[in-house]
C-alpha positions as CSV (number, residue, x, y, z in Angstrom):
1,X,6.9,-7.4,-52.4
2,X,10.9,-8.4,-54.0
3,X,12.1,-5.1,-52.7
4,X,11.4,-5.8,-48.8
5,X,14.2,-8.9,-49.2
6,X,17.7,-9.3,-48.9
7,X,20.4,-11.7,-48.6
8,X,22.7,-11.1,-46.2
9,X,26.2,-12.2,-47.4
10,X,29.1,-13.2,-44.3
11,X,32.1,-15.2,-44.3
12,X,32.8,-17.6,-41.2
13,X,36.0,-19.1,-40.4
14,X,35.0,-22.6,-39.8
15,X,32.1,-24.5,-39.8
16,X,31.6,-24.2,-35.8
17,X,31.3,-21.0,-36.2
18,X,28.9,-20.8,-39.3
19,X,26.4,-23.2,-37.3
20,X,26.4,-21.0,-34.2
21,X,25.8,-17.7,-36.5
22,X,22.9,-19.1,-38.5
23,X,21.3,-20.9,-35.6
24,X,21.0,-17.9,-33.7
25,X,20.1,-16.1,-36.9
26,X,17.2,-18.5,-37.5
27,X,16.2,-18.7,-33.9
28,X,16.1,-15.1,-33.3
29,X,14.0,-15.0,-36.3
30,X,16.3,-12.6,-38.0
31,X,16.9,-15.1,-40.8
32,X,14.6,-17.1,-42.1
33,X,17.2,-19.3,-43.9
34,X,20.9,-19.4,-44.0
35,X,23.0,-21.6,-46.2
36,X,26.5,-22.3,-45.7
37,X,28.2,-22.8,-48.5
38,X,31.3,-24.4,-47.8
39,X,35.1,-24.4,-49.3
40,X,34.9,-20.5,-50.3
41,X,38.7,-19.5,-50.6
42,X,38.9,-15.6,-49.8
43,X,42.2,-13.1,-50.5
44,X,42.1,-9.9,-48.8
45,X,44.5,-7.3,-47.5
46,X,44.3,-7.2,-43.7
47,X,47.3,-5.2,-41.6
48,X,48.9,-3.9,-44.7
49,X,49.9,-7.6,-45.9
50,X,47.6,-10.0,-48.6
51,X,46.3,-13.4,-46.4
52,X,44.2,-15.8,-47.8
53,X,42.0,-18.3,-45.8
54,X,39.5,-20.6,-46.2
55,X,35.8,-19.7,-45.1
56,X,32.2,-20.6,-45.3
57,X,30.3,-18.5,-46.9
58,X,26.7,-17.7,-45.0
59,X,23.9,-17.1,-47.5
60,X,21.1,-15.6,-45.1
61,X,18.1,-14.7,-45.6
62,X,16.2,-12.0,-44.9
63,X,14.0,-9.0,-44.7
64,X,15.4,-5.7,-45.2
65,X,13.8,-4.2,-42.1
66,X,15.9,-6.6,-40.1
67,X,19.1,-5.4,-41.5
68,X,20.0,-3.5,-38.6
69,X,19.0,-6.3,-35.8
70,X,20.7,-9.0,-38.3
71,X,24.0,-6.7,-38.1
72,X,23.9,-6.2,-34.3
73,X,23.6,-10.0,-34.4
74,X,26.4,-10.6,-36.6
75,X,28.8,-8.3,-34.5
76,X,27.7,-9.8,-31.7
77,X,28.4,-13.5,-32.4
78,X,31.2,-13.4,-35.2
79,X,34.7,-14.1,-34.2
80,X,36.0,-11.6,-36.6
81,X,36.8,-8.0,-35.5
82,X,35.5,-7.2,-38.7
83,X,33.7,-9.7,-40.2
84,X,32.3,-9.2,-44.0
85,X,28.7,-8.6,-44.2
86,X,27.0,-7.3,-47.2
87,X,23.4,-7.6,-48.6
88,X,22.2,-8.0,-52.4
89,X,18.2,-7.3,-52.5
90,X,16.3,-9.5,-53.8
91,X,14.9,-8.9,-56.9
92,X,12.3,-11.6,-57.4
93,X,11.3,-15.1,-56.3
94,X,8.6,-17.3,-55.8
95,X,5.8,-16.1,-54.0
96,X,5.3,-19.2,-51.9
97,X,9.0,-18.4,-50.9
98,X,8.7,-15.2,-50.0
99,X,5.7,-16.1,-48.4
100,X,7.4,-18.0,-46.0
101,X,10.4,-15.4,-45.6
102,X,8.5,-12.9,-44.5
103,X,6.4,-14.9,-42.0
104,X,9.4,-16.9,-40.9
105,X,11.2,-13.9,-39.5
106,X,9.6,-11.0,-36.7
């Protein structure tokens, strides 16, 4: 059952923007969870020159049969041209959790 669940990794520029990202993660039922997890310092090479920024890191949780839905979302509603979304499967947890993962999201 592990291997039908991801988490979705994206960084957000601010908390306003986190909050509106996972609430319309969670209400479109594309997430079932998303955790901010806040003072995430990134360094990255952007227009040939190194930046660094401070972000909030979304921790969203998911099926991986809403991965393409859960992009279109992202892409949709993140104020980055290209924002960073990636997705680690997950390999175990709870069955009560994942329980509620799966029927928490469509």
């Amino acid at each position: 059952m592990t291997d039908e669940f991801l988490i979705a990794w994206c960084a957000c520029p601010n908390r306003a923007a986190a909050d509106t990202l996972a609430d319309a993660l969670v209400e479109r039922r594309l997430a079932a969870c998303v955790t901010a997890l806040p003072a995430a310092h990134s360094t990255y090479r952007w227009a040939d020159k190194v930046e660094h920024a401070d972000e909030i890191v979304l921790m969203i949780k998911t099926r991986a049969d809403l991965w393409a839905p859960l992009e279109a979302a992202v892409l949709e509603l993140h104020p980055y041209d290209v924002p960073e979304l990636i997705a680690t499967p997950i390999d175990g947890g709870a069955p009560a959790y994942l329980q509620w993962l799966h029927e928490s999201t469509t």
